[in-house]
C-alpha positions in Angstrom: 54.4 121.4 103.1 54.6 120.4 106.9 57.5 121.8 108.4 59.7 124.9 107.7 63.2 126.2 108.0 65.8 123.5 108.6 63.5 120.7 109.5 61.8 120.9 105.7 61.7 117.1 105.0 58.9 118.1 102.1 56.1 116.2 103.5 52.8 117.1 104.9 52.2 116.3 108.9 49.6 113.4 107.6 52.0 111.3 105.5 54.9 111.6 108.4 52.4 110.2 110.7 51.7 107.7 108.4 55.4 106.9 107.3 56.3 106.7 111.2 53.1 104.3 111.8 54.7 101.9 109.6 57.6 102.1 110.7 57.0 101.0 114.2 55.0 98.6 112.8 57.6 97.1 111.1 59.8 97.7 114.2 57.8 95.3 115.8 57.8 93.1 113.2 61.8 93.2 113.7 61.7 92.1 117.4 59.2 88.8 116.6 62.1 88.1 113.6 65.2 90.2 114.3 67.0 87.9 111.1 64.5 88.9 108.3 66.3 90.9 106.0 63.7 92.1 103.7 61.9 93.6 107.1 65.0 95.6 108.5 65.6 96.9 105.0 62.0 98.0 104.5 62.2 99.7 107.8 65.3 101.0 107.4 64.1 102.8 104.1 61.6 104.6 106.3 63.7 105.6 108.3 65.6 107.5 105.6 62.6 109.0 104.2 62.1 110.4 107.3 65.8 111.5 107.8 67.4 112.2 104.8 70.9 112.3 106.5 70.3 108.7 107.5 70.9 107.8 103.6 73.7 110.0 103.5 75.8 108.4 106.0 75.1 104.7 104.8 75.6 105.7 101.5 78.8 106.7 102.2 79.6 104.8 104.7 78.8 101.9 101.6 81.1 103.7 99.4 83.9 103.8 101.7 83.9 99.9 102.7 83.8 99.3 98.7 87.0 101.8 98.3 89.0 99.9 101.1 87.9 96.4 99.7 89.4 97.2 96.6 92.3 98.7 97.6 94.9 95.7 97.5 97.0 95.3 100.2 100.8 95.4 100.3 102.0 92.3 100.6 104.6 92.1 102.9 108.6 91.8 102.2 109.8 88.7 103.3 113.7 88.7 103.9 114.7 85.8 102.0 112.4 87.2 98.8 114.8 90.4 99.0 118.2 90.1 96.5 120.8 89.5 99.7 124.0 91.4 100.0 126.2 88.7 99.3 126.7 89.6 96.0 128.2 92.5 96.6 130.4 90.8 99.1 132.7 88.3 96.9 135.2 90.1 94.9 134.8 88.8 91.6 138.0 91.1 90.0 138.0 92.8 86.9 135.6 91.7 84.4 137.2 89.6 82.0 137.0 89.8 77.9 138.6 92.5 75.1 138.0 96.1 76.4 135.4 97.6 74.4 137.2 101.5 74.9 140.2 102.7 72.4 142.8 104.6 74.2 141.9 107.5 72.4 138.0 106.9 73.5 139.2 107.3 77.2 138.5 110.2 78.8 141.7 112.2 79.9 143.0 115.7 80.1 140.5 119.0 80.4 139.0 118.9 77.5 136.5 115.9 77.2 135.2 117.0 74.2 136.6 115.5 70.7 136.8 117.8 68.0 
């Protein structure tokens, strides 16, 4: 292998010299046609066989535009699509119709308990 230690990429001195020969090659090709996808992505893939931390940070840096993209956003609160307070406002009085409780149902005295 070429390089030891913490530079190890796992290549041999020949095929980096190749790898970075075509990558300024296509570097060039990127300034005569800097819209050519196919080019920068080529280019850019040499670059991360060169670098392997390169791919590491795009990949995540992929992964977190997909999270935030589908992460839905709150919507926000509008007042009016709140319930307003003005129900609790009127005084409507006792609720009308037959009381559901027996006297004997009702709870009164200490011991709550029937038995």
């Amino acid at each position: 292998m070429g390089e030891t230690g913490i530079f190890k990429t796992g290549q041999h001195v020949w095929q980096r010299a190749n790898i970075m020969a075509a990558a300024n090659y296509l570097r060039e090709q990127l300034n005569h046609a800097p819209g050519d996808a196919r080019v920068k992505s080529l280019y850019e893939g040499l670059l991360e066989v060169l670098d392997p931390s390169r791919r590491t940070v795009r990949v995540r840096r992929e992964l977190a535009a997909l999270t935030t993209a589908s992460v839905p956003l709150k919507t926000e609160r509008r007042r009016h699509d709140r319930r307003s307070g003005q129900r609790r406002v009127a005084s409507l009085g006792l609720p009308g119709g037959v009381e559901r409780r027996a006297v004997v149902d009702r709870r009164s005295g200490k011991d709550r308990r029937r038995r």
